[in-house]
C-alpha positions as CSV (number, residue, x, y, z in Angstrom):
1,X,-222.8,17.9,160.9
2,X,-225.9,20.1,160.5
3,X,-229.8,19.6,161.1
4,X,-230.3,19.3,157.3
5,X,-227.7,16.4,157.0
6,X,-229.1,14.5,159.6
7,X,-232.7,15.0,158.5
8,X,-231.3,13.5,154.9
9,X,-230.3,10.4,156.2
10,X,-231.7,7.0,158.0
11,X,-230.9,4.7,160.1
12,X,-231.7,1.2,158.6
13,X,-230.8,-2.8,160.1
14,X,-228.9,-4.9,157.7
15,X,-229.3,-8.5,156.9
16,X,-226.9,-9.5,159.5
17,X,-228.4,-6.9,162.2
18,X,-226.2,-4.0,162.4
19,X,-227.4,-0.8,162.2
20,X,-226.3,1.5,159.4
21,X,-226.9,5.4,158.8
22,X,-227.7,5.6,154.9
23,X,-228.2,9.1,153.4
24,X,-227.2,10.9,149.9
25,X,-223.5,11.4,151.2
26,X,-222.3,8.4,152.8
27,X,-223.6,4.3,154.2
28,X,-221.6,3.1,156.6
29,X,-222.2,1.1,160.1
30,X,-223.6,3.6,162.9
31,X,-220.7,2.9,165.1
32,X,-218.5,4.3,162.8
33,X,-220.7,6.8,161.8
34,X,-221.1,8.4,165.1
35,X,-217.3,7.9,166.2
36,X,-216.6,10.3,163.0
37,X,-218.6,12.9,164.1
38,X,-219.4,15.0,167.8
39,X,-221.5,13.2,169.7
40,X,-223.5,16.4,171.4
41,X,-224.2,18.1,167.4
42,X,-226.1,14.2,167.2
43,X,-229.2,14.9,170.0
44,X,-231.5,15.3,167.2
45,X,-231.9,12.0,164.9
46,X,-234.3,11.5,162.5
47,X,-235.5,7.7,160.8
48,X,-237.3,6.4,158.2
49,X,-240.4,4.5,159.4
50,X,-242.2,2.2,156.9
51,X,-244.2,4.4,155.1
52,X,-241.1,6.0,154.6
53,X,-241.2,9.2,156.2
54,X,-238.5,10.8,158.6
55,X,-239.2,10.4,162.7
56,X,-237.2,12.0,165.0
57,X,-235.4,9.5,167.1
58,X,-235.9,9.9,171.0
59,X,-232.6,10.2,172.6
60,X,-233.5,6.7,175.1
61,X,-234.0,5.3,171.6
62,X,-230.9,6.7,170.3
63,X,-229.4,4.9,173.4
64,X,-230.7,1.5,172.7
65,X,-229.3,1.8,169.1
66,X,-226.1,2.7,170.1
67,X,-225.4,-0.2,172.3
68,X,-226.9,-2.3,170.0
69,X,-224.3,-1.8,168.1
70,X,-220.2,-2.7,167.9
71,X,-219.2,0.4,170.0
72,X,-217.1,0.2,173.1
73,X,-219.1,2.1,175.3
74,X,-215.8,2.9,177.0
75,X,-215.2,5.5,174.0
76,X,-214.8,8.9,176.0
77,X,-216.6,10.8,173.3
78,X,-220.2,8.4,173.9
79,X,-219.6,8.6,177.9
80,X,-219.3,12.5,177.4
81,X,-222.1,12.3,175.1
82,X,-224.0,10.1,177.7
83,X,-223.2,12.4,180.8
84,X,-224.6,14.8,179.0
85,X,-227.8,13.6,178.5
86,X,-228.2,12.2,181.9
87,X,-227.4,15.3,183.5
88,X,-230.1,17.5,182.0
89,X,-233.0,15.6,183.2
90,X,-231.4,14.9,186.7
91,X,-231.2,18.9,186.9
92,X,-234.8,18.5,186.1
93,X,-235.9,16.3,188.5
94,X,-233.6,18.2,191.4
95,X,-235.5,21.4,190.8
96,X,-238.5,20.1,190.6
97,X,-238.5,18.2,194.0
98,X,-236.6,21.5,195.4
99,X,-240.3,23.2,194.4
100,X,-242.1,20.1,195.8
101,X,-240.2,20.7,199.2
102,X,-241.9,24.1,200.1
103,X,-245.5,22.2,199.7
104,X,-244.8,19.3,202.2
105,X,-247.1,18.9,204.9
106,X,-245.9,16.3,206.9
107,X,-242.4,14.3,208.3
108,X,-243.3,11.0,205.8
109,X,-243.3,12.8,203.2
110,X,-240.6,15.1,204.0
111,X,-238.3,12.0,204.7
112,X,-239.2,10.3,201.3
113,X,-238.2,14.1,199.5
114,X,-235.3,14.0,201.7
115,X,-234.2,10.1,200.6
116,X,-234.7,10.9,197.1
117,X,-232.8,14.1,197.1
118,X,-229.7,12.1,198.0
119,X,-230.2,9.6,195.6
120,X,-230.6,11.9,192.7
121,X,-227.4,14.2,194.9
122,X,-225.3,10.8,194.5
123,X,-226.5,10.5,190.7
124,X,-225.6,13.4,189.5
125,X,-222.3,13.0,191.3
126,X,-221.5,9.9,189.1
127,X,-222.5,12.1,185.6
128,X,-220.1,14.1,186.8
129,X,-217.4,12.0,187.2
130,X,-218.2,9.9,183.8
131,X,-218.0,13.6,182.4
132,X,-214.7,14.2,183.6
133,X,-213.5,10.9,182.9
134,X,-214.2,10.8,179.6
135,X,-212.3,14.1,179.1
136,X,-209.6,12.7,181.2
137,X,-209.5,9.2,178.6
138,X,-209.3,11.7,175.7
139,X,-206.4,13.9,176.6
140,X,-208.5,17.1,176.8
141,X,-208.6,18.1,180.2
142,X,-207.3,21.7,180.5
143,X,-205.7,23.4,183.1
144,X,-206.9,26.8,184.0
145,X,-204.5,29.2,186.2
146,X,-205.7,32.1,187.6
147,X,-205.1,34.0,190.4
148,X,-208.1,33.0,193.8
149,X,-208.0,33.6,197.2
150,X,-208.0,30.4,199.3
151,X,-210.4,30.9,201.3
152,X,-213.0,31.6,199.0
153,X,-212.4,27.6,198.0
154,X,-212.7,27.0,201.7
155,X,-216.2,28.9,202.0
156,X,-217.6,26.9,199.0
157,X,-216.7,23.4,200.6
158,X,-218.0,24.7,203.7
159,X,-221.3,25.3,202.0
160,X,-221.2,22.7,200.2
161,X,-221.2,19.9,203.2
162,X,-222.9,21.7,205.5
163,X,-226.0,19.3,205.1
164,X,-224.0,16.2,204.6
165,X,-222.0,16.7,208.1
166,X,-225.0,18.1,209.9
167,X,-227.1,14.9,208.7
168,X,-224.5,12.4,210.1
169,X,-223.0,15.2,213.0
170,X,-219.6,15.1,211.7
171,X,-217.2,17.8,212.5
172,X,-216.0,19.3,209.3
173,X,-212.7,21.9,209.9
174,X,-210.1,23.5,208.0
175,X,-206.6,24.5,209.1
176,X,-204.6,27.0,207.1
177,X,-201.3,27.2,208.1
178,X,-200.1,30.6,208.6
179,X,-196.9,29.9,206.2
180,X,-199.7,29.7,203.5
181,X,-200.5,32.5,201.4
182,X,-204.2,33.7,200.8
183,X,-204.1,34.4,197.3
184,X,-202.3,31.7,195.1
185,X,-201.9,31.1,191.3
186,X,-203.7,27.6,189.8
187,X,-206.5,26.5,188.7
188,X,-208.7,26.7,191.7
189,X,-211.6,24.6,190.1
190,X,-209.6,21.8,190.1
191,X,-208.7,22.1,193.7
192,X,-212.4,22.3,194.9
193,X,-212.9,19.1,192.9
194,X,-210.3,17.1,193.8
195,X,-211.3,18.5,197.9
196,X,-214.8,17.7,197.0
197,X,-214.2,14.0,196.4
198,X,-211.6,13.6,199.1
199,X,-213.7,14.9,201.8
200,X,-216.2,13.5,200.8
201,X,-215.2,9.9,200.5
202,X,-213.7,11.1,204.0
203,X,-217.5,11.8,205.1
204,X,-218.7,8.7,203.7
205,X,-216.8,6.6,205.4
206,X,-216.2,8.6,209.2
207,X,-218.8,6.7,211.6
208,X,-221.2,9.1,212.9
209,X,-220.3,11.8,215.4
210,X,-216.9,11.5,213.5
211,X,-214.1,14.1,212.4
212,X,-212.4,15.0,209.2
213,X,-209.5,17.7,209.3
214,X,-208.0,19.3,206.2
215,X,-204.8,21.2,206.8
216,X,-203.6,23.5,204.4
217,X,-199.5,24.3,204.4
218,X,-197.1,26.0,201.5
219,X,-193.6,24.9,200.4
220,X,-192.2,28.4,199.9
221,X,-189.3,26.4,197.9
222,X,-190.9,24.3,195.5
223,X,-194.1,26.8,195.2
224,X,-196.3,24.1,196.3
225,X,-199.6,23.9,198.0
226,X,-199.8,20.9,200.3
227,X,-203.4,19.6,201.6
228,X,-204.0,16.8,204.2
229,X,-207.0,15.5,204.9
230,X,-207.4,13.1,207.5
231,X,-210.6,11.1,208.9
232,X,-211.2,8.7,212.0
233,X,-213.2,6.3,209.7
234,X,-213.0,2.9,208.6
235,X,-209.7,2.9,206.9
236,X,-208.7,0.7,204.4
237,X,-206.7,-2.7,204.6
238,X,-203.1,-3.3,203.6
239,X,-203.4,-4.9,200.6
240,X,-205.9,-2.3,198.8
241,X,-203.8,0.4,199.7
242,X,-201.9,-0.1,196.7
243,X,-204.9,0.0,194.6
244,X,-207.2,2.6,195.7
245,X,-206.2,4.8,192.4
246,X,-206.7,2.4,190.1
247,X,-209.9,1.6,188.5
248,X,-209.9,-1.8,188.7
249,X,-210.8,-1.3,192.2
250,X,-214.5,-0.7,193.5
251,X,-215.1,0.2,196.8
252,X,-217.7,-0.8,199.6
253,X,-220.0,1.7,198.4
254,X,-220.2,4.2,194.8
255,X,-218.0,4.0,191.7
256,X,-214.9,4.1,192.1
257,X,-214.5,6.6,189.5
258,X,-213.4,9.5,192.2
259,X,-210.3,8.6,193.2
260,X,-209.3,8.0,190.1
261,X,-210.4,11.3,188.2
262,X,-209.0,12.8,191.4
263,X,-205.8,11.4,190.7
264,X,-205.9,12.2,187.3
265,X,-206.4,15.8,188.0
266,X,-203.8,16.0,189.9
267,X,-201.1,14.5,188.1
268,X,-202.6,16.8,185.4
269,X,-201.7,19.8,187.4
270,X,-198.3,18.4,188.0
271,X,-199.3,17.3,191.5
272,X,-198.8,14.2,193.3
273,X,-201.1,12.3,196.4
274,X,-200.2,9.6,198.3
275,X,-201.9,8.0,201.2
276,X,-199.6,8.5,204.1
277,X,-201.6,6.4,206.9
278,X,-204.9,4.1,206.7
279,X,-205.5,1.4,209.2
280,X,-208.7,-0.2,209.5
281,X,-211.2,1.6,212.3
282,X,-208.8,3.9,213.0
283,X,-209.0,6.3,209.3
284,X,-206.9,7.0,206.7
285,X,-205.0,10.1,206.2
286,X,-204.5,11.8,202.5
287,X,-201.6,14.0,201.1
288,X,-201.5,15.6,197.9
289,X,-199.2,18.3,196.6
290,X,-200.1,20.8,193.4
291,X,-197.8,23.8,192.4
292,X,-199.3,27.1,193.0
293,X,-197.3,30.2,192.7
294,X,-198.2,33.1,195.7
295,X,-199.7,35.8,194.1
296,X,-201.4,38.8,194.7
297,X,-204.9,39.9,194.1
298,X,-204.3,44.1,192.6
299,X,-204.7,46.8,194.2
300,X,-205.7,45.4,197.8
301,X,-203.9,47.5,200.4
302,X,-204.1,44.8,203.7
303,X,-205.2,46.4,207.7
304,X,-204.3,45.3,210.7
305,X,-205.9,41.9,211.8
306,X,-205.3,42.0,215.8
307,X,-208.1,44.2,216.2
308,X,-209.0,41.9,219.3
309,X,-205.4,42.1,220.4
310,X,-205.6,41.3,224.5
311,X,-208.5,39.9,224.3
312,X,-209.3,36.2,226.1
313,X,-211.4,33.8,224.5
314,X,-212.2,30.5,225.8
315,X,-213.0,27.5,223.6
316,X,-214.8,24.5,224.9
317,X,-214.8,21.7,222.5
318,X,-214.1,17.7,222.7
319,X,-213.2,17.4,219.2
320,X,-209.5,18.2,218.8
321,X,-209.9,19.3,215.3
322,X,-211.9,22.3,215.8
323,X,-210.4,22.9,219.0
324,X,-207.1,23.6,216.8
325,X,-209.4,25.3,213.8
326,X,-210.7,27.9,216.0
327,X,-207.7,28.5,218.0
328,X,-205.8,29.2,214.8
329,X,-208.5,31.5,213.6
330,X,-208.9,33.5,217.1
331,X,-205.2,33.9,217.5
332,X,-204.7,35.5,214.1
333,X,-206.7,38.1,214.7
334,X,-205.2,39.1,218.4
335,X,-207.4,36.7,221.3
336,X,-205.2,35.0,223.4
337,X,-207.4,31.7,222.7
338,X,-206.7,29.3,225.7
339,X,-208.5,25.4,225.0
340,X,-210.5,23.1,227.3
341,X,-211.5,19.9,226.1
342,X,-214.4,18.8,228.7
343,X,-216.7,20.2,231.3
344,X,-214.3,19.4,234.3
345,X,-211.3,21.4,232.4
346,X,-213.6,24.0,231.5
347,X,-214.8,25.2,235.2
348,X,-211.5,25.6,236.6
349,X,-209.9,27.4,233.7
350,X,-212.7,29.8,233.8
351,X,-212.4,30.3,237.8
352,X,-208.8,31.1,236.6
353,X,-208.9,33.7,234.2
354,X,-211.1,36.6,233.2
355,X,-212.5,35.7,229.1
356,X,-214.0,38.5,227.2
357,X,-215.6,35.3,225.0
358,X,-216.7,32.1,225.4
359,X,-217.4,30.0,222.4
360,X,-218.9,26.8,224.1
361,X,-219.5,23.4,221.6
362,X,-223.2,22.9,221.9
363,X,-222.7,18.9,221.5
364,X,-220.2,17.2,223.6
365,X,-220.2,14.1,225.3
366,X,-219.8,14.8,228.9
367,X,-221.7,17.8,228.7
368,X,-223.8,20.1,226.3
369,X,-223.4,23.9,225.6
370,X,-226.6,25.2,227.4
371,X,-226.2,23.4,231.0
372,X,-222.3,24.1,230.4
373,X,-223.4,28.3,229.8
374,X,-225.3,27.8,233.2
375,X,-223.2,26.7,235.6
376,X,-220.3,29.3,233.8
377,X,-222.7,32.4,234.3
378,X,-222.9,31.8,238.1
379,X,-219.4,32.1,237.8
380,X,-218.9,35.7,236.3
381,X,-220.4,37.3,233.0
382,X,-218.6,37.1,229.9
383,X,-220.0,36.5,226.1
384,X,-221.0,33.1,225.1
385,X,-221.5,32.2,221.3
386,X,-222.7,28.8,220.9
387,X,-220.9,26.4,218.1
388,X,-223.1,24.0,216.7
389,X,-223.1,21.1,214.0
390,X,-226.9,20.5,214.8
391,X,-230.3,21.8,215.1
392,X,-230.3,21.9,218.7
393,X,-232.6,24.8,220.9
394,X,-229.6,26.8,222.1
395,X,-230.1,28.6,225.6
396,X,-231.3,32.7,225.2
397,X,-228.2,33.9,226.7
398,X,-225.8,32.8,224.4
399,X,-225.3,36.0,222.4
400,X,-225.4,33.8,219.3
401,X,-225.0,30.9,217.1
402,X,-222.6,30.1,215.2
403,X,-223.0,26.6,212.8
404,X,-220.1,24.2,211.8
405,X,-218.1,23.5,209.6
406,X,-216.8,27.0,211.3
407,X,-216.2,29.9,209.2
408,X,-213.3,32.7,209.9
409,X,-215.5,35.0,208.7
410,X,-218.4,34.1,210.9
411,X,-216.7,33.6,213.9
412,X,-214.6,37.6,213.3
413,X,-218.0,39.0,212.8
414,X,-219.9,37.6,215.5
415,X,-217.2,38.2,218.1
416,X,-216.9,42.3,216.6
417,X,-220.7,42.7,217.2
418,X,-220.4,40.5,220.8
419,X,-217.4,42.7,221.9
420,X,-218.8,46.0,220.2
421,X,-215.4,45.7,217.9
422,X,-215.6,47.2,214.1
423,X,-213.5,45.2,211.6
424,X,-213.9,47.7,208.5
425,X,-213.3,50.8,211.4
426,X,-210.1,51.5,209.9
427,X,-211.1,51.5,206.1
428,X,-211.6,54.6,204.1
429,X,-214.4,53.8,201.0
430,X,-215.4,56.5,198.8
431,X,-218.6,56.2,196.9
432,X,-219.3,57.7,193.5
433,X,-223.1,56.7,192.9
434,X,-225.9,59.2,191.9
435,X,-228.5,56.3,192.0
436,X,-230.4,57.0,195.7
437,X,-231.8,53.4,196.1
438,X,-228.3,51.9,195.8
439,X,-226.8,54.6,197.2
440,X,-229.0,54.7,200.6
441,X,-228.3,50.2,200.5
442,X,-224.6,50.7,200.4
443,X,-224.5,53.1,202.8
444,X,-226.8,51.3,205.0
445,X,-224.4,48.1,204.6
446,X,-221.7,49.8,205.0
447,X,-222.7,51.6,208.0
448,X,-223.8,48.5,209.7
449,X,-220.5,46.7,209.5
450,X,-218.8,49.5,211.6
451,X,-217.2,51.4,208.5
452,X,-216.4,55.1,209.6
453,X,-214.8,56.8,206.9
454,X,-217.4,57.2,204.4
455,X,-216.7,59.7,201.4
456,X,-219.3,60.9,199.2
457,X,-217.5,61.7,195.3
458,X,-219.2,62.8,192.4
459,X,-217.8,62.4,188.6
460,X,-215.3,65.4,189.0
461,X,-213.3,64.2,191.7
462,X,-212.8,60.9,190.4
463,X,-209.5,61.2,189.5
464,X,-208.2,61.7,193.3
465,X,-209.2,58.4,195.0
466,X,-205.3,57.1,196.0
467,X,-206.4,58.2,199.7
468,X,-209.5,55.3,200.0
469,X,-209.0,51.8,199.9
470,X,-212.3,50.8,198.0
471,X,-214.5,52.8,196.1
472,X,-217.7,52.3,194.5
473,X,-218.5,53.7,191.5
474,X,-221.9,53.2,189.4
475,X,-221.2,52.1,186.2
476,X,-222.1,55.5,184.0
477,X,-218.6,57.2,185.8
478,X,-216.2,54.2,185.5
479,X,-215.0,55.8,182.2
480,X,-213.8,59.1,184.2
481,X,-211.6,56.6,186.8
482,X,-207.7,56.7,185.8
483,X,-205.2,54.6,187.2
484,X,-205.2,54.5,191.0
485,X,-203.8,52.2,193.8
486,X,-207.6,52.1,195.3
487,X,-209.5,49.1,194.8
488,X,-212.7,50.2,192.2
489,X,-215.6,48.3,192.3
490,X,-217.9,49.0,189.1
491,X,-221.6,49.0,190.0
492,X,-223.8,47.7,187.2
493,X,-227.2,46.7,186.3
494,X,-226.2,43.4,183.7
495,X,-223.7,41.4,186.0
496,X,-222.5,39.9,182.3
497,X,-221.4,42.6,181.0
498,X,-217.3,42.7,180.9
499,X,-215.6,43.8,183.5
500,X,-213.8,47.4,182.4
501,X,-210.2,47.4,182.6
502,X,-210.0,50.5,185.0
503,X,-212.0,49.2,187.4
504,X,-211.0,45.6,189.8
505,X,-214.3,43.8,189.8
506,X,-218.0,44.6,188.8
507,X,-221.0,44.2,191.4
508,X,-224.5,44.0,190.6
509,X,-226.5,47.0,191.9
510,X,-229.0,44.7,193.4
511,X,-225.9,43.1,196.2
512,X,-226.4,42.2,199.3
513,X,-224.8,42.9,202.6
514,X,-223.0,39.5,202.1
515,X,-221.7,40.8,198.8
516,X,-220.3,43.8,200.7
517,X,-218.7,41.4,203.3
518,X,-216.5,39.3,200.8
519,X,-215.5,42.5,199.4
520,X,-214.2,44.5,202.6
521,X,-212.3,41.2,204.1
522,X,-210.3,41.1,201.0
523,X,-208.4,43.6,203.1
524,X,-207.7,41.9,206.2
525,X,-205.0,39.7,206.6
């Protein structure tokens, strides 16, 4: 269906009120009309007015017509057509108040932005869903496999709840078992999503000052990825648990379209989820399986990880969940982590033992991280790094800050600079750029994050890089790199240009220190 088609024709009312399209080609009723023909080719309508010239249709016009008419608005292809059009000016309206938040002047009207973000946050949330449940309804939902690193999916739900959890001061932590491999094969989109709607019913429904873990663990056997996520919320009654994936239930509050696309996507993928405990006021615990391959990402040769090996750290925290998180992070990179759980606990473990780090919980109920740092220091010295979920003053001698939900990342790179500890020291990077602004960032970036074994290359010894693990290479030499076991990242200007085959994975020449990060920790495991 093309512009000139549509212009051709008009939409007229019979006799007996339906609505008909009547052009050259065809007269038929609209519903029938429209379910002939792709919905999102039809945003442009035009009709005859009475003078008998051609008007295009607005699209909340279009909408009015269409459920005047005898079509089930249940069709997928008119609720993908819909989510479409609701989601563009919602996008709209998001960026617009995002622009209206750096003119605020006051708290009013800082809370009303604040109020109507959410609403337009929830919103789109629910275009979303009717998006994917239309696709879902109409059998073309696709699985795409590819080969991700976990933990990248574990960064983006971090960053993507950090307001929600702060806002309600719920502790947010991920445990990966350390039977489970970094880099699997499956569609790691539809893992986010389906983790997205779990934790977040899971936040929705915690009381405040609540907990939700999510354990990650592999079945080397069956090649499957097993997630659990488990909150301390309301928890839902005997007789819905039956029902929770179905869509003839609603729940307290939202649609009631998430756990059913979520289901959906999973039994898409093969997968199955069940809900293994759920009692009311005491939470409800969630298990779902998908099969994902291990896999590895090429041409990543893996360093040591216990570069802290003999280390004590000391972790205060009430919350058992990221009491377990950070232990398991700490202890796979060589700290002898040892746990207290209150104030009490925490005074006579640290009479008893000599910690290089203490990573104190800024918000606990007994206590709080800053009078806690006090009465420790007139104990002995050792390195504090306060872990917070909130905006709280922290006192000036913690050596930093580190925000929840906590990040492995964060928590390796804080402790390295606290305990004067490089984790890139061992890694050899060669650089092949002539460009001296990106040259002098990357080796200021590099520099900074402890790497030693720098290597300056020019286009002639390209072809000898088997002895580094990374190397950068601007984009004019990439031709002149043959096959090699290093890792070769392509610097470029246009991040959407194609990513050569001799080369692992482009970066823009205008990266950031951040960029660098993601890249270097590829190697540690």
């Amino acid at each position: 269906m093309f512009l000139s088609d549509i212009t051709s024709m008009a939409i007229v009312k019979s006799f007996d009120g339906q609505y008909w399209f009547s052009g050259h080609m065809e007269s038929k009723p609209l519903y029938k009309f429209l379910q002939e023909h792709n919905f999102q080719q039809l945003q442009l309508f035009m009709y005859k007015n009475m003078n008998g010239v051609y008007i295009p249709m607005q699209n909340d016009t279009f909408v009015s017509f269409l459920m005047s008419t005898e079509m089930d608005v249940q069709d997928p292809q008119f609720l993908s057509y819909l989510g479409h059009e609701l989601r563009t000016p919602l996008n709209g309206m998001i960026g617009i108040l995002t622009m209206l938040q750096e003119t605020i002047v006051n708290d009013k009207q800082e809370q009303y932005v604040n109020a109507l973000r959410t609403s337009l946050g929830y919103t789109c949330a629910l275009t979303n869903n009717i998006l994917e449940f239309s696709q879902i309804e109409s059998g073309s939902l696709t699985i795409k496999e590819i080969t991700f690193d976990l933990q990248d999916v574990i960064r983006s739900l971090r960053s993507i709840f950090m307001s929600r959890i702060q806002e309600k001061q719920i502790d947010l932590a991920f445990i990966v078992d350390s039977n489970c491999p970094q880099y699997l094969f499956s569609d790691d989109s539809k893992l986010k999503q389906v983790l997205v709607n779990l934790i977040s019913n899971a936040i929705k429904f915690s009381n405040k000052r609540g907990s939700v873990l999510v354990t990650f663990t592999y079945d080397l056997q069956d090649q499957q990825l097993r997630v659990q996520v488990q909150d301390h919320g309301f928890g839902i009654s005997q007789d819905m648990l039956n029902r929770v994936f179905h869509n003839s239930v609603r729940p307290q509050n939202g649609s009631g379209l998430g756990l059913l696309i979520t289901k959906s996507i999973i039994e898409a993928m093969q997968g199955s989820i069940q809900i293994t405990y759920s009692k009311p006021g005491q939470g409800t615990t969630i298990l779902f399986n998908i099969p994902a391959r291990k896999s590895e990402p090429t041409n990543i040769q893996y360093i040591a990880t216990n570069l802290f090996e003999g280390k004590y750290a000391m972790i205060v925290d009430d919350n058992a969940a990221n009491r377990l998180a950070l232990y398991q992070m700490l202890g796979k990179w060589g700290f002898i982590p040892i746990m207290f759980q209150n104030e009490m606990e925490a005074l006579m473990g640290y009479k008893m033992h000599q910690f290089d780090i203490v990573f104190l919980d800024i918000c606990m109920d007994d206590t709080n991280g800053n009078d806690l740092l006090i009465k420790l220091k007139n104990e002995r010295q050792s390195v504090f790094i306060a872990v917070s979920s909130l905006s709280i003053p922290c006192h000036s001698d913690f050596f930093g800050v580190i925000q929840k939900p906590i990040e492995e990342q964060a928590i390796i790179q804080m402790s390295s600079k606290a305990l004067n500890v490089s984790m890139f020291g061992v890694l050899h990077i060669g650089i092949c750029v002539v460009n001296p602004i990106v040259l002098g960032n990357l080796r200021l970036h590099l520099s900074h994050l402890g790497v030693k074994h720098i290597v300056q290359l020019t286009d002639k010894t390209l072809r000898r890089l088997d002895e580094f693990n990374i190397v950068f290479v601007e984009n004019t030499f990439i031709k002149g790199v043959t096959y090699t076991k290093s890792y070769v990242i392509s610097l470029v200007e246009d991040a959407s240009v194609p990513k050569p085959d001799n080369c692992s994975e482009c970066l823009p020449m205008n990266f950031s220190e951040k960029d660098i990060v993601d890249i270097l920790s590829k190697f540690t495991k």
